[in-house]
Every structure is written in C-alpha cells, then in structure tokens.
N, C-alpha and C positions, 0 to 999 in steps of 0.2 A: 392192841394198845398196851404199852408200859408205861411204866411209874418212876419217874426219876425225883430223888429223894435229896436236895442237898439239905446238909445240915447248919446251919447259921453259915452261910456263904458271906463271903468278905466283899469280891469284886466286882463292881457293879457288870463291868464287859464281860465277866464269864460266864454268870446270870442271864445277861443279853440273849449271848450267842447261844446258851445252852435250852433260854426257850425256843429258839428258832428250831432247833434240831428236833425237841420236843412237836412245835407242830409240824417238820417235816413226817415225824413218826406217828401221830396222831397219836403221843403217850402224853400225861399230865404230870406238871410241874410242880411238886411239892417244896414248897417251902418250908424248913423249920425255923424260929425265932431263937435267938435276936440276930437280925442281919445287922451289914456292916454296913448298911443303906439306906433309902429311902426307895420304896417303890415307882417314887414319880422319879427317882433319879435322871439325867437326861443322860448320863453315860450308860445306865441301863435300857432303858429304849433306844438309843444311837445303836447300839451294840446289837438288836431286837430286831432295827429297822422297823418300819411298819407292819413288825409283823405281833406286833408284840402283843395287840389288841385283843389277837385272836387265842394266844397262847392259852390253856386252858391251866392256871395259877389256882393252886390252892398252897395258903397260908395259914399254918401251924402253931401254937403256941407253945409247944413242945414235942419232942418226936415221940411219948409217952401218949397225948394225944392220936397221933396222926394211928399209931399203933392198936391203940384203942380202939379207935373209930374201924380199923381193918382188920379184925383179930385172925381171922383164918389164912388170911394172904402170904405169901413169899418173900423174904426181904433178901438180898443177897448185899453184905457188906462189902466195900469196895476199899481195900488196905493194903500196904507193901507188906505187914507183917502176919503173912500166912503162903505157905507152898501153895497152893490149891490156883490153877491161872484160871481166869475168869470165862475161857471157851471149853473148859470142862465143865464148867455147870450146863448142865441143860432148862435153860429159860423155858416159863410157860405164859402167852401171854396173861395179863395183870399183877407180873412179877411188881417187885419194884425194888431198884439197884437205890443202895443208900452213899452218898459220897458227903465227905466230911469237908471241913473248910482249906480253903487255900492253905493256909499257913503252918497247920494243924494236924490236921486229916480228922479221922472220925475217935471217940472219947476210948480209952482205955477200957472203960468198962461196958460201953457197950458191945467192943470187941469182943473180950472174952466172953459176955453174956452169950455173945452169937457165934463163938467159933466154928462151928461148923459149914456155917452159911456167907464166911468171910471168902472172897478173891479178891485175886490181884492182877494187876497185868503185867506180864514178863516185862521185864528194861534193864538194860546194861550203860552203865556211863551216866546214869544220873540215880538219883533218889525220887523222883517225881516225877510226872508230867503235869502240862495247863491242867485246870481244873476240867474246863470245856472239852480239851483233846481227851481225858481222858471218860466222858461220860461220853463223848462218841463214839471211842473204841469198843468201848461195851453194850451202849445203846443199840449200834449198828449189827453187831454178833447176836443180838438178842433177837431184832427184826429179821436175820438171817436165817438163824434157825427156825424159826417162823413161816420163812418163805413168803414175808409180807414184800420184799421188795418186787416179787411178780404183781401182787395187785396194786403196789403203789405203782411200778411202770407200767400198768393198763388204764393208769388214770392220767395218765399225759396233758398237761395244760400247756394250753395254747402262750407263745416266750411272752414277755411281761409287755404292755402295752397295747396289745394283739385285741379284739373280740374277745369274751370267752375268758380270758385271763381273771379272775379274783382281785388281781392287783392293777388294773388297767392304768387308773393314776397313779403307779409305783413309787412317786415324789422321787429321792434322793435317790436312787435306781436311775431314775432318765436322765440324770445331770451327768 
C-alpha cells in the first residue's frame, strides 16, 4: 500500500478518478484542506463511480498535520522544478507521493524544505500533465517496483455483473 497526498486539490473529476486508482492500488487517499469542493460533490463521485465508498479517504487540516501524525514515513515530492525523474527514486511500500494543486503545483517552500525527496516526471511539449494522469504515472511505477502487480493479477475478479464480482449491481457500469 501507498499514500497518495494531494494538496488542497481544485477538481472535483481529478479527485474522483485519482481515488479509483487509489483503490485499484489498495494505497490511501490523503487529503490536504482547503479543497476546491465539497466532498459530497456529485462530479466528484461521478468521476469515483461507485467506487468511491470504498476509497480509503483520510482528510487533513494541514499537510503539517498529516506529517505530524507520520513522522518516520517517506514523502517524495512530485514537481517540474527539480532533475531527479520520479523512476529513480526507489519507492518502499507506505511511501507517500505528495502532489500539489491543479493550477499551482505544490508551495515553494515546501519544495525547498524537501529538495532532496522532490521528482518529476520527464515531458516535452508541455509544462504539465492532468493532475490524475500524473498520480498514475507514479502511483503505477511505485506498485511496479514492488512487484505488487503479480499479486493484484492473482486476485482476478470475476468481469462486473458476474457472481463473485464486489460490484455485482455495478449501476452506471451496466447502462
């Protein structure tokens, strides 16, 4: 399991999509305050699907908090403004990848407080990626080196609808 860290996130859809990948990975969603949202938001559960129930959501009132509460843990910053790409770090699971807001990215000074533990991910022709595309890219390389994708494909669920499936009444899935 990892720890994916946004920092007062703006969009509710990014939010959505970013717990789903969370419970694909069995890693926990931290939130930091103040979002750009409301948690009941319905573009954030659309975005969620039905999955969103399950997501394992812890909210923050400060990332000084969340830090506090973890003091021995791993935090790896996630910014364009550092060399270091983010598949040189060697992840251990209960890292947790910290990503800063849409619009923004993560605070100046927290950067520098942490430069050592800052990556980025290599891009050409833009300044940015989604917020979501980019917690997958590193979420996923982090489960990689892990080698958690063998035991998540030995846990194979029956396709949606099926027996056995979790999501058997899938709602907006079956439509």
């Amino acid at each position: 399991m990892f720890n994916v860290v946004l920092i007062e996130p703006e969009i509710p859809p990014n939010t959505g999509n970013i717990g789903r990948l969370c419970l694909a990975t069995r890693s926990t969603l931290h939130l930091v305050k103040p979002l750009g949202f409301s948690l009941e938001d319905r573009q954030l559960k659309r975005a969620g699907l039905d999955y969103w129930d399950e997501v394992n959501v812890q909210l923050w009132e400060s990332f000084d908090a969340l830090r506090g509460a973890q003091p021995e843990a791993r935090y790896f910053f996630l910014t364009t403004k550092t060399k270091r790409a983010y598949y040189e770090a060697r992840f251990r699971q209960g890292d947790f990848l910290v990503f800063g807001r849409e619009t923004k990215g993560l605070p100046e000074n927290l950067l520098s407080a942490n430069i050592d533990s800052c990556v980025r991910i290599p891009m050409y022709g833009t300044r940015s990626l989604n917020l979501a595309t980019a917690v997958a890219i590193v979420l996923f390389e982090a489960v990689r080196q892990q080698r958690w994708h063998k035991k998540l494909l030995d846990q194979r669920l029956p396709f949606v609808g099926q027996p056995g499936h979790p999501k058997r009444d899938a709602g907006t899935l079956n439509k």
